[in-house]
FILO-976713 format. One record per residue (C-alpha): residue in one letter; x, y, z; chain; residue number from 1. Coordinates in Angstrom, 3 decimals. Example, Ala and Ser with C-alpha at 12.3 -4.5 7.8 and 13.67 -1.06 7.14 Angstrom:
2
<kevex A,<12.300,-4.500,7.800>,A,1>,
<kevex S,<13.670,-1.060,7.140>,A,2>,
This chain:
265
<kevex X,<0.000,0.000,0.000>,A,1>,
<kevex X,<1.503,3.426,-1.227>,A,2>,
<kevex X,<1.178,6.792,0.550>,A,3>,
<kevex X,<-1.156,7.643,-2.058>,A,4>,
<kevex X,<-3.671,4.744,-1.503>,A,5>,
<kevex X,<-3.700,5.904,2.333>,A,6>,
<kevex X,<-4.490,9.537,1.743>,A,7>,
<kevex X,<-7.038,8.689,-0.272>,A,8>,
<kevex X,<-8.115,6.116,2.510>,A,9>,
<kevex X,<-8.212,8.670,5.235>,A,10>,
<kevex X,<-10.171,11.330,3.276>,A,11>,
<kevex X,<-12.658,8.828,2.652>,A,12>,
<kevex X,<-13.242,8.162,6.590>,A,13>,
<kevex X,<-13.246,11.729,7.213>,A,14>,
<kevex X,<-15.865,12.582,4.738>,A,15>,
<kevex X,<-17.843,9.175,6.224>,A,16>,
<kevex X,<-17.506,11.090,10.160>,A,17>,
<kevex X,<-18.750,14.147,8.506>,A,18>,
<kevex X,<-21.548,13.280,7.160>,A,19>,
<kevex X,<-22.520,11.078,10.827>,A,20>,
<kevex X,<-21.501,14.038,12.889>,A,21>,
<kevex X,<-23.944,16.258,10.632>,A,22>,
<kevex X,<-26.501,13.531,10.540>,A,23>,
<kevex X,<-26.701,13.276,14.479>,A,24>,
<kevex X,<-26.342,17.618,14.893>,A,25>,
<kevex X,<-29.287,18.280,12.242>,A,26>,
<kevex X,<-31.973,20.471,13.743>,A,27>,
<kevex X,<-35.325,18.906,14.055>,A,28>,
<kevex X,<-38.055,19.493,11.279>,A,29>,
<kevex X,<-40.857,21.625,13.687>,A,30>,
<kevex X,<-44.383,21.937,11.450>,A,31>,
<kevex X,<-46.079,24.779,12.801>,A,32>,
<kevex X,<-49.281,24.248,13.725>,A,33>,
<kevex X,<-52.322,26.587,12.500>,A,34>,
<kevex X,<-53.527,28.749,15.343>,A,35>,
<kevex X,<-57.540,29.191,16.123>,A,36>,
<kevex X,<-57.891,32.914,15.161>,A,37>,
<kevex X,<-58.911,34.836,17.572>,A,38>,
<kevex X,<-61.544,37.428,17.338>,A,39>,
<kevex X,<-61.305,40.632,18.658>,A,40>,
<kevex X,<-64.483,42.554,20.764>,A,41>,
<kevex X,<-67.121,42.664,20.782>,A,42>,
<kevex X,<-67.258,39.234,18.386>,A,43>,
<kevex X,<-67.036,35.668,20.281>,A,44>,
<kevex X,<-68.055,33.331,17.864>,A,45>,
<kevex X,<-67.343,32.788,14.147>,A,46>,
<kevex X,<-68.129,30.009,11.431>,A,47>,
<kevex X,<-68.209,30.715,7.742>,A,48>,
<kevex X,<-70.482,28.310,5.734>,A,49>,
<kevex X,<-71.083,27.981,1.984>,A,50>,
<kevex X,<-74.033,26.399,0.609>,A,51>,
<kevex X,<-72.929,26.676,-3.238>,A,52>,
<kevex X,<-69.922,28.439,-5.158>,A,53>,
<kevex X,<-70.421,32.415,-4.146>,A,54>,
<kevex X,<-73.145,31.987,-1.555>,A,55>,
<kevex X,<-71.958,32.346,1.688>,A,56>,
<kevex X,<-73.217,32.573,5.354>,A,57>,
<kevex X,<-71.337,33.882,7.793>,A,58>,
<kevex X,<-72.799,33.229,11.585>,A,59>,
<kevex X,<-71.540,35.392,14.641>,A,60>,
<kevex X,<-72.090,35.967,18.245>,A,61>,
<kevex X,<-71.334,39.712,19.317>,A,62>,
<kevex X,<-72.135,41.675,22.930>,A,63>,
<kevex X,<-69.142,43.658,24.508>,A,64>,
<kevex X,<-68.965,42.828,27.925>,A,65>,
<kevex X,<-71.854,40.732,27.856>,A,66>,
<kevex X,<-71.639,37.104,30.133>,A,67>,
<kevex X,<-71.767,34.305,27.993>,A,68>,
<kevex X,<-75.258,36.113,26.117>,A,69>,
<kevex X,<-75.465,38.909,23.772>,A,70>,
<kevex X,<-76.380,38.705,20.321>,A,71>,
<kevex X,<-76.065,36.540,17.036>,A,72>,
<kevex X,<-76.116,37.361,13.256>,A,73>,
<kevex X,<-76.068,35.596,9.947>,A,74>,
<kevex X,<-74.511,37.663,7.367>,A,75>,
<kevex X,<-75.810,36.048,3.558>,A,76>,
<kevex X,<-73.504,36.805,0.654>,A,77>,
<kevex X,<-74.238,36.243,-2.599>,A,78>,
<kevex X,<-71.411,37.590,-5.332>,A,79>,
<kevex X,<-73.203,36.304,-8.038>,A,80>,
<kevex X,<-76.191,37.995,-7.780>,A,81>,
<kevex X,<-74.417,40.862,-5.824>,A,82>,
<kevex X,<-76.635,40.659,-3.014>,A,83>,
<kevex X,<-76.086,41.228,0.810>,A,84>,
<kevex X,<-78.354,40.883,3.834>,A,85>,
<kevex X,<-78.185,40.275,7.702>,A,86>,
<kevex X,<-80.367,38.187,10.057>,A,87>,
<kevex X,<-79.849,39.141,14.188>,A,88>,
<kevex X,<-81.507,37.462,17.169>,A,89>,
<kevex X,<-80.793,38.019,20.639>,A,90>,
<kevex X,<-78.730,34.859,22.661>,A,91>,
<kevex X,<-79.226,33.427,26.100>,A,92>,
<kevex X,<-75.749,31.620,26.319>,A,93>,
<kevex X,<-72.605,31.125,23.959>,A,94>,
<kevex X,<-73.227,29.260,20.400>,A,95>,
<kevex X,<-72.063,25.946,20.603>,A,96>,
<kevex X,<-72.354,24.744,16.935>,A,97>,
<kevex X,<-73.883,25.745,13.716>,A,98>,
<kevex X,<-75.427,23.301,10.662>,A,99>,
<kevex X,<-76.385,24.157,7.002>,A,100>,
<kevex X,<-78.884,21.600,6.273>,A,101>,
<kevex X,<-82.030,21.064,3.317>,A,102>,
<kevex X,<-83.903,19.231,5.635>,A,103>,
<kevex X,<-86.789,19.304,3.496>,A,104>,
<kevex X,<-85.343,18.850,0.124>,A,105>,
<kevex X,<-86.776,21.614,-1.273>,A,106>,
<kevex X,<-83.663,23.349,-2.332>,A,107>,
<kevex X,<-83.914,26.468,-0.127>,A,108>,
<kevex X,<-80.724,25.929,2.719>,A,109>,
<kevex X,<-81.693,26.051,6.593>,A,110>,
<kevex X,<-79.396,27.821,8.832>,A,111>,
<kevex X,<-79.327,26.209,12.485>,A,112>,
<kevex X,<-78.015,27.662,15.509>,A,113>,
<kevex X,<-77.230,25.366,18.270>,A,114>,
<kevex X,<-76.670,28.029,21.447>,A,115>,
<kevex X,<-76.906,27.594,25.682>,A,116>,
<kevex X,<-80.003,28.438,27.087>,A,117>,
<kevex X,<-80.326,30.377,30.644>,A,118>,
<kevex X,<-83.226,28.450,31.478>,A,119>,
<kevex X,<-82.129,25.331,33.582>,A,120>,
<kevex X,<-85.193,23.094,32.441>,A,121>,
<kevex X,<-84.080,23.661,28.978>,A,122>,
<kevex X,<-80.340,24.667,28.983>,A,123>,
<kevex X,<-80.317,24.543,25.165>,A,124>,
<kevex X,<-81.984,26.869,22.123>,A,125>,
<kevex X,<-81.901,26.104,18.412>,A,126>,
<kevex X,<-82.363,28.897,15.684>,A,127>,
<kevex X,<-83.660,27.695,12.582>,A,128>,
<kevex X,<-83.728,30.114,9.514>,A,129>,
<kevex X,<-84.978,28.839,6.146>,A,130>,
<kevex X,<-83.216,31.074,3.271>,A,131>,
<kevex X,<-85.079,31.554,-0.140>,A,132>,
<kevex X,<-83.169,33.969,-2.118>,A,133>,
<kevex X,<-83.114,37.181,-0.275>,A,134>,
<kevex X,<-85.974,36.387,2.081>,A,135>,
<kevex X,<-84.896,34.214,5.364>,A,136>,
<kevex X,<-87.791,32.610,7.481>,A,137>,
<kevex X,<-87.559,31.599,11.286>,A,138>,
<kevex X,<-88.975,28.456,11.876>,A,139>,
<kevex X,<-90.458,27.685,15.250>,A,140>,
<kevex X,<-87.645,24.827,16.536>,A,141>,
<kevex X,<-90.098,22.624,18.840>,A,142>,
<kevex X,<-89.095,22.148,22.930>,A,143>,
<kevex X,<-89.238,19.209,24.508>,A,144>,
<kevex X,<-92.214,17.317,25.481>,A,145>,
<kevex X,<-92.463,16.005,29.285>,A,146>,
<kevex X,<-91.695,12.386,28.466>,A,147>,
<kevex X,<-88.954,13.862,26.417>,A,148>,
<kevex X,<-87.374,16.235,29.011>,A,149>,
<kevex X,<-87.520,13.275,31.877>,A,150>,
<kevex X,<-84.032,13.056,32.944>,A,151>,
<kevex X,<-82.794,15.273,30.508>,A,152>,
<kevex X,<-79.576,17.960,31.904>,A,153>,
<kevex X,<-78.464,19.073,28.792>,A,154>,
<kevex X,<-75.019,18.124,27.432>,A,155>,
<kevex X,<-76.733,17.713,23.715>,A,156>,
<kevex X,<-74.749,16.604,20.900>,A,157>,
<kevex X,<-76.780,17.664,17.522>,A,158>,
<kevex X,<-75.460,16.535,14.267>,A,159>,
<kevex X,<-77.096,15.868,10.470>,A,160>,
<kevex X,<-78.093,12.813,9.489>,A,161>,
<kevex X,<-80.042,11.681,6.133>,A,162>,
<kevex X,<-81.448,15.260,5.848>,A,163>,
<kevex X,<-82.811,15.030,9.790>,A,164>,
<kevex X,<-81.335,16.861,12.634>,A,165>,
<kevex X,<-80.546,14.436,15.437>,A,166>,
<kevex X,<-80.257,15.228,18.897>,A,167>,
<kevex X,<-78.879,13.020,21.415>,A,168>,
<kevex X,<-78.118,13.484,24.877>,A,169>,
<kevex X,<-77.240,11.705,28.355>,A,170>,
<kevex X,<-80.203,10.918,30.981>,A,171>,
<kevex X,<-79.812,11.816,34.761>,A,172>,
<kevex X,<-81.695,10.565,37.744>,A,173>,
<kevex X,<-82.749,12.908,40.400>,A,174>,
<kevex X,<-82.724,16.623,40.377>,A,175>,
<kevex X,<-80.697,19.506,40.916>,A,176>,
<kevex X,<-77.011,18.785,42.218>,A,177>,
<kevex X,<-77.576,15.481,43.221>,A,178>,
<kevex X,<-78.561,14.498,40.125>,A,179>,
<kevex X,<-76.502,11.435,38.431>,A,180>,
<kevex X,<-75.602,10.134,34.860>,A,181>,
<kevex X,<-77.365,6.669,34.350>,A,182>,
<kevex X,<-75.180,5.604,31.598>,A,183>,
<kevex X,<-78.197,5.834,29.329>,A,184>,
<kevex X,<-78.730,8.124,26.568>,A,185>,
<kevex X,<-81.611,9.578,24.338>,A,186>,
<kevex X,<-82.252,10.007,20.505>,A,187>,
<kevex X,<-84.429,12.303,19.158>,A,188>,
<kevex X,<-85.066,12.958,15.226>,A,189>,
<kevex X,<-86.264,15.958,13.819>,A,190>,
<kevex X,<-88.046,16.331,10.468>,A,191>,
<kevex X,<-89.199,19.449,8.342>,A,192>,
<kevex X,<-92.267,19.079,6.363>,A,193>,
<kevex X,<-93.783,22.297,5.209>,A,194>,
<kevex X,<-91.925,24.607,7.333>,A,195>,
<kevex X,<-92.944,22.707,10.179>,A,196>,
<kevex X,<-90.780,20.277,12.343>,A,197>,
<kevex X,<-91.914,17.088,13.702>,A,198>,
<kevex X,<-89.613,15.029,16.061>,A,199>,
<kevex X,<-90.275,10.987,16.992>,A,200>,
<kevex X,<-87.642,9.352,19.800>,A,201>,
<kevex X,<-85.008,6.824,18.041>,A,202>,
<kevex X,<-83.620,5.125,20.665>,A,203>,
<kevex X,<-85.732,3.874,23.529>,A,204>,
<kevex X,<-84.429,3.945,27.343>,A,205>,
<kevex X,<-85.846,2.968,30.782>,A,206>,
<kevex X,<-86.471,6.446,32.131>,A,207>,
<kevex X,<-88.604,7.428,28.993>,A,208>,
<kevex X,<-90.139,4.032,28.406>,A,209>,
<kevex X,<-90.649,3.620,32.468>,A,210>,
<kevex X,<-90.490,0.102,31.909>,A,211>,
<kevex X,<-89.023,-1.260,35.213>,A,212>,
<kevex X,<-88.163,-4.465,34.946>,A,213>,
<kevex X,<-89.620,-6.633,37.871>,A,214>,
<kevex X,<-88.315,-9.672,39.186>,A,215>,
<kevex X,<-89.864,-12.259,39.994>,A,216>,
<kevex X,<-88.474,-14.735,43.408>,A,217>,
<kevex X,<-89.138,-18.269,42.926>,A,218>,
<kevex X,<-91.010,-19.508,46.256>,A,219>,
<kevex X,<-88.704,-21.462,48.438>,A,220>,
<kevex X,<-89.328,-25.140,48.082>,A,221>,
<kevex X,<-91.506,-26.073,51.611>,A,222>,
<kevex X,<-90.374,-28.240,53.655>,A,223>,
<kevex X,<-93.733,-29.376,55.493>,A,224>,
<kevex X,<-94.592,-32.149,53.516>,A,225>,
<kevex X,<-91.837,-34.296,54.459>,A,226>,
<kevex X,<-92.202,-33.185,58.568>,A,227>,
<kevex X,<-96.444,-34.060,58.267>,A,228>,
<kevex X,<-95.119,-37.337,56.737>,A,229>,
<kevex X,<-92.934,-37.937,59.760>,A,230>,
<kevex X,<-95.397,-36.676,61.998>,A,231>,
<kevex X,<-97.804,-39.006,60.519>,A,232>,
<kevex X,<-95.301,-42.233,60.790>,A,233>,
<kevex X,<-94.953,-41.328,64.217>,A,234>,
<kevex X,<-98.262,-41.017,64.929>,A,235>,
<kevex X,<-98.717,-44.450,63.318>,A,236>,
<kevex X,<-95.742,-46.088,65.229>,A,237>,
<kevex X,<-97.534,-44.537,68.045>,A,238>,
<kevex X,<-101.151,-46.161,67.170>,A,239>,
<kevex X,<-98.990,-49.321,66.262>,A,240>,
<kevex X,<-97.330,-49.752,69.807>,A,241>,
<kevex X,<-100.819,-48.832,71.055>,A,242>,
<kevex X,<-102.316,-51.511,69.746>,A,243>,
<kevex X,<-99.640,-53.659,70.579>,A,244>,
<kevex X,<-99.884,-52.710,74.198>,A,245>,
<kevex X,<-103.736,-53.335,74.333>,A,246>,
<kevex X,<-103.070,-56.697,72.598>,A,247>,
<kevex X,<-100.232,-57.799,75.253>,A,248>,
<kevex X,<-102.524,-56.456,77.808>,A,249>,
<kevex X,<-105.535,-58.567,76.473>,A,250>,
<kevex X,<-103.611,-61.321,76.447>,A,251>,
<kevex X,<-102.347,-61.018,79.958>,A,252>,
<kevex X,<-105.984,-60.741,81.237>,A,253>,
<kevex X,<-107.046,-64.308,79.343>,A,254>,
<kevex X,<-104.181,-65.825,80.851>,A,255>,
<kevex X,<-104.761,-64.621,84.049>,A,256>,
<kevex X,<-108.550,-65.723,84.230>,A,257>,
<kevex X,<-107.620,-69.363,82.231>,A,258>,
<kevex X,<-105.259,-69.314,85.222>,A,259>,
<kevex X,<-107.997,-68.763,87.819>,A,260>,
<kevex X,<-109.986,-70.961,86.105>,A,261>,
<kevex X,<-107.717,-73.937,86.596>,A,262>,
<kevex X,<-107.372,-73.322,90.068>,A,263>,
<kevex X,<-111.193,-73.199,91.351>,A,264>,
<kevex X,<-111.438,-76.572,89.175>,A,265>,
C-alpha cells in the first residue's frame, strides 16, 4: 500500500464522520401548527359556511362585555347575484355549533343555531332560519315534550343525518345537584315538512319508556310435607305400639282368668 492509496483512505473516513456528525447535529423538522384565530371585541363566535360556489353565510355571536349572552347574526352573501343581507336574534348563552342543512329537500338551505339556554329546564336553544333567495324565514324549533325532558340535563350533541337533525343526549336521575348520569342516553329525530318540524324518539331507554323491569323470586321449596309425613309415621308407630300394648294387655288378662280358672277346678 503506497502513501497515495492511504491519503485517499483517510479522506474517505473523514468525509464518512462528517456526514454522521452532521446527521446526528441536524436540527429537528418543527411543522407549525395553525392557530384558532382569535376574534377581537365585541365578536365571540365565528363560522363561515357555503351552501354553493359564491353563496356564503357567515354566523356570529357579538355583545361587549356581555356574560356568555349577547347577540347573534347571519350575514348572507351572494357575489353572483351581488346581493347582501343580515339576520340578528338576541342569545341566552354562547353558540355551541352551527349546521347548514335542506332538511326538506326543497332546495332552499336552513341555517341552524345550536346556542346555551339560561333556562335550567331547557339549557339549550336552536335557531332555525330557512333562506329563499333574499328572504330568510324563522322556523319555530319545537321544545321538549315532558316524556322527552324526563331526565334530561343538557349536554346535547346535535349533528345531520339523512337530511334530519338528530339530537342526542345523556339521561340523569334525580334533580338539581344530586342528580346522576345513568349511563343511558336519548335520541331524538327531527323532520321538516312544510316549514314545520316534527320530532319521533329513536332510541328507547328505561327512564322514557318507564319500563321497570320486575323480578320475579321463585317460592322457596316447603319443607312441610316431608315433617307431616314424619309426623304421621310417628303417629302411626304410636297407634302401632298402642295396639300392641292393648293386645299384650288382652292377652295377659285371658291368661290370668284361664289361670284362675284352673285353680277353682
Amino acid at each position: 500500500m503506497n502513501f497515495k492509496t492511504i491519503l485517499l483512505l483517510v479522506a474517505a473516513f473523514t468525509g464518512i464522520a462528517a456526514c454522521s456528525q452532521d446527521q446526528k447535529t441536524a436540527p429537528a423538522v418543527v411543522i407549525p401548527v395553525a392557530k384558532k384565530p382569535v376574534l377581537e371585541e365585541p365578536f365571540k363566535y365565528h363560522k363561515m359556511i357555503e351552501v354553493s360556489p359564491g353563496r356564503y353565510y357567515d354566523v356570529l355571536s357579538w355583545g361587549r362585555g356581555a356574560n356568555g349572552g349577547g347577540a347573534y347574526m347571519i350575514l348572507r352573501s351572494d357575489s353572483t347575484d351581488q346581493q347582501y343581507d343580515t339576520t340578528t336574534g338576541d342569545l341566552e348563552g354562547p353558540i355551541q355549533d352551527v349546521f347548514n342543512a335542506d332538511l326538506d329537500i326543497d332546495g332552499n338551505p336552513e341555517i341552524i343555531i345550536q346556542a346555551k339556554s339560561a333556562d335550567t329546564t331547557r339549557f339549550a336553544n336552536v335557531f332555525v332560519y330557512e333562506y329563499n333567495g333574499s328572504k330568510s324565514q324563522k322556523l319555530d324549533f319545537p321544545r321538549l315534550t315532558p316524556s322527552q325532558r324526563k331526565g334530561y340535563r343538557g349536554e346535547d350533541n346535535m349533528y345531520i343525518k339523512d337530511s334530519k337533525l338528530m339530537r342526542q343526549f345523556p339521561i340523569y336521575d334525580g334533580s338539581g345537584a344530586a342528580a346522576k348520569p345513568t349511563g343511558e342516553k336519548r335520541l331524538l329525530e327531527y323532520s321538516l315538512h312544510s316549514n314545520s318540524f316534527s320530532v319521533r324518539t329513536v332510541s328507547s331507554d328505561t327512564t322514557s319508556s318507564n319500563s321497570k323491569k320486575t323480578i320475579v323470586t321463585p317460592a322457596p321449596a316447603t319443607t312441610q310435607a316431608p315433617v307431616v309425613k314424619k309426623h304421621s309415621e310417628r303417629k302411626k308407630t304410636s297407634t302401632k305400639k298402642h295396639s300392641s300394648e292393648k293386645k299384650s294387655s288382652h292377652k295377659t288378662e285371658t291368661k290370668k282368668k284361664h289361670k284362675k280358672h284352673h285353680s277353682s277346678n
